[in-house]
C-alpha positions as a LaTeX table, in Angstrom:
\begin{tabular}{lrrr}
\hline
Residue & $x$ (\AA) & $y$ (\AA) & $z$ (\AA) \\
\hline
Unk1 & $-8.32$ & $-18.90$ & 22.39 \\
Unk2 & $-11.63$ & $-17.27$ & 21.72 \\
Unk3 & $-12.09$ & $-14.67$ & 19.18 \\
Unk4 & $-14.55$ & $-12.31$ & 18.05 \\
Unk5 & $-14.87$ & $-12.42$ & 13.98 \\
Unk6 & $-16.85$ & $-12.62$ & 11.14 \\
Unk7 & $-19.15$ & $-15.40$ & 9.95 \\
Unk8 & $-20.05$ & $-14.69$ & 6.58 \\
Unk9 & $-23.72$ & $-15.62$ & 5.14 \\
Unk10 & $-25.43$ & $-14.34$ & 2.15 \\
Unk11 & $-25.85$ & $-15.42$ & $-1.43$ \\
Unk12 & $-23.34$ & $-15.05$ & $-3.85$ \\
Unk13 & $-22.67$ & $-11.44$ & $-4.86$ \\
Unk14 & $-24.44$ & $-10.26$ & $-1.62$ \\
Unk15 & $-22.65$ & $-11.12$ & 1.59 \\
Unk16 & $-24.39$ & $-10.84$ & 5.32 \\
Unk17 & $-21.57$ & $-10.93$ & 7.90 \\
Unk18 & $-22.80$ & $-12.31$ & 11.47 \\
Unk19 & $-20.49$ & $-10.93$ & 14.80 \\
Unk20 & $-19.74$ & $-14.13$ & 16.43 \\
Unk21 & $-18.03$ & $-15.04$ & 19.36 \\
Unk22 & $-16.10$ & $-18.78$ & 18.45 \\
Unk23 & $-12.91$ & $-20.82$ & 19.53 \\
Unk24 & $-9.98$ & $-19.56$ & 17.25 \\
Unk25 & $-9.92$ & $-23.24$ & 16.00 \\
Unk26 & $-13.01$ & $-23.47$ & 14.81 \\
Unk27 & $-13.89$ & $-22.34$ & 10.74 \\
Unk28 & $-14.87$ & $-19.00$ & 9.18 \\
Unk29 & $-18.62$ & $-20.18$ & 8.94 \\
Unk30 & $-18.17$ & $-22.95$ & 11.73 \\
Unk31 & $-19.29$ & $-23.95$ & 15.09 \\
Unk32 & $-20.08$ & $-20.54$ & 17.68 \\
Unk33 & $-20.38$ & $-19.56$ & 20.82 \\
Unk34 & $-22.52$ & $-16.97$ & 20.23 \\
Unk35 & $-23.90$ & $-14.14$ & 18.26 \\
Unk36 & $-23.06$ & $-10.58$ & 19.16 \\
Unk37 & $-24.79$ & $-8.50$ & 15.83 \\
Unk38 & $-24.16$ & $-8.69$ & 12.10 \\
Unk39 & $-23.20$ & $-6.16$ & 9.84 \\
Unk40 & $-24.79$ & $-6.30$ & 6.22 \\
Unk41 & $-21.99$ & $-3.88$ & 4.04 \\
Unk42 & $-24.46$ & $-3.80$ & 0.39 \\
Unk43 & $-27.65$ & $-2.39$ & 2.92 \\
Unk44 & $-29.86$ & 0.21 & 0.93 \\
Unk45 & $-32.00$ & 2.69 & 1.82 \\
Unk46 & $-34.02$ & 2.04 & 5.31 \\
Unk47 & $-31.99$ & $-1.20$ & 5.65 \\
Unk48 & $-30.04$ & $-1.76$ & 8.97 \\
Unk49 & $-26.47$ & $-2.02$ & 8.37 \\
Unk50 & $-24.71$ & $-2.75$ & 11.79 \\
Unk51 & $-25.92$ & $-3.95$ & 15.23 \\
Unk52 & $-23.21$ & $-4.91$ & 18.08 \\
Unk53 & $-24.40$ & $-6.01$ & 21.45 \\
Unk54 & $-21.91$ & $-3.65$ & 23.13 \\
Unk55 & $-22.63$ & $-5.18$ & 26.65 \\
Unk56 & $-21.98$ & $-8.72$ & 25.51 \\
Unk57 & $-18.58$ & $-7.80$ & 23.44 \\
Unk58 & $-17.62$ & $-5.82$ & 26.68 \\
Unk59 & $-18.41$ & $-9.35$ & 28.47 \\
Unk60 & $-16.21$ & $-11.36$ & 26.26 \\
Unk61 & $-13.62$ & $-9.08$ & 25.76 \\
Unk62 & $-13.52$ & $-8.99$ & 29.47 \\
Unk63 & $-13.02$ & $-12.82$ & 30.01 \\
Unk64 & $-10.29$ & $-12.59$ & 27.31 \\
Unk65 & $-11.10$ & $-13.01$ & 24.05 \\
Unk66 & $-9.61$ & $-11.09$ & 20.82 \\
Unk67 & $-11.04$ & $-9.08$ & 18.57 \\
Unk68 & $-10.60$ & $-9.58$ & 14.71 \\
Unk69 & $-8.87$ & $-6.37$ & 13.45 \\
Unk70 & $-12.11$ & $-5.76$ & 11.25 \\
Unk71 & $-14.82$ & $-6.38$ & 14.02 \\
Unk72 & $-12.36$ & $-3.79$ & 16.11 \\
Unk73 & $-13.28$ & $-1.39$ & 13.31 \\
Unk74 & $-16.84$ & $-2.59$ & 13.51 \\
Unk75 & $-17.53$ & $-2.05$ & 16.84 \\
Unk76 & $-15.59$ & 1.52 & 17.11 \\
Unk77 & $-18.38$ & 2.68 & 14.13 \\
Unk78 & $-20.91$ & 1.18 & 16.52 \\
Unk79 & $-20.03$ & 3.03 & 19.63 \\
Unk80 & $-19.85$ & 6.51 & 17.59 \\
Unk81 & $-22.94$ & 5.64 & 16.34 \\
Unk82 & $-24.38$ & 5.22 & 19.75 \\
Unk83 & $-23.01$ & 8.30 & 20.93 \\
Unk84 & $-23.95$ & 10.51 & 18.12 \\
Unk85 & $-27.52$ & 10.68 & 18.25 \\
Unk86 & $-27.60$ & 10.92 & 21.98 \\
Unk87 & $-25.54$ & 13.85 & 21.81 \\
Unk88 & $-27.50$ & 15.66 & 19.43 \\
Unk89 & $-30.42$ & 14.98 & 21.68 \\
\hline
\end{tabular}
């Protein structure tokens, strides 16, 4: 099964998450298909804190794969996020 998840990165004390699209099989930090964003949760001040390539987690979701229950999260914040400032435009 393929999944979308978390790949964590990062020094100690300061994890950087990568989005990544892997068999279910694989490990945490292991072999990937791809990478669909990364989401740094200690970013400060001008720092970037998410990016999702929506149109390539559509894809995958759309061949079947799962999506971790946090990425779900994740990716829901993302979309908002895309929709807010067009909006208020």
């Amino acid at each position: 099964m393929v999944v979308i998840r978390l790949a964590r990165g990062g020094s100690k004390k300061r994890p950087f998450y990568n989005i990544v699209v892997a068999n279910s099989r694989q490990r945490r930090d292991g072999r990937f298909i791809e990478r669909v964003g990364f989401y740094n949760p200690v970013a400060s001040g001008a720092a970037e804190k998410l990016r999702v390539e929506q149109d390539r987690v559509s894809y995958w979701i759309g061949v079947g794969a799962q999506l971790s229950p946090t990425v779900a999260r994740l990716v829901g914040e993302a979309k908002a996020a895309a929709v807010a400032p067009a909006a208020a435009a």
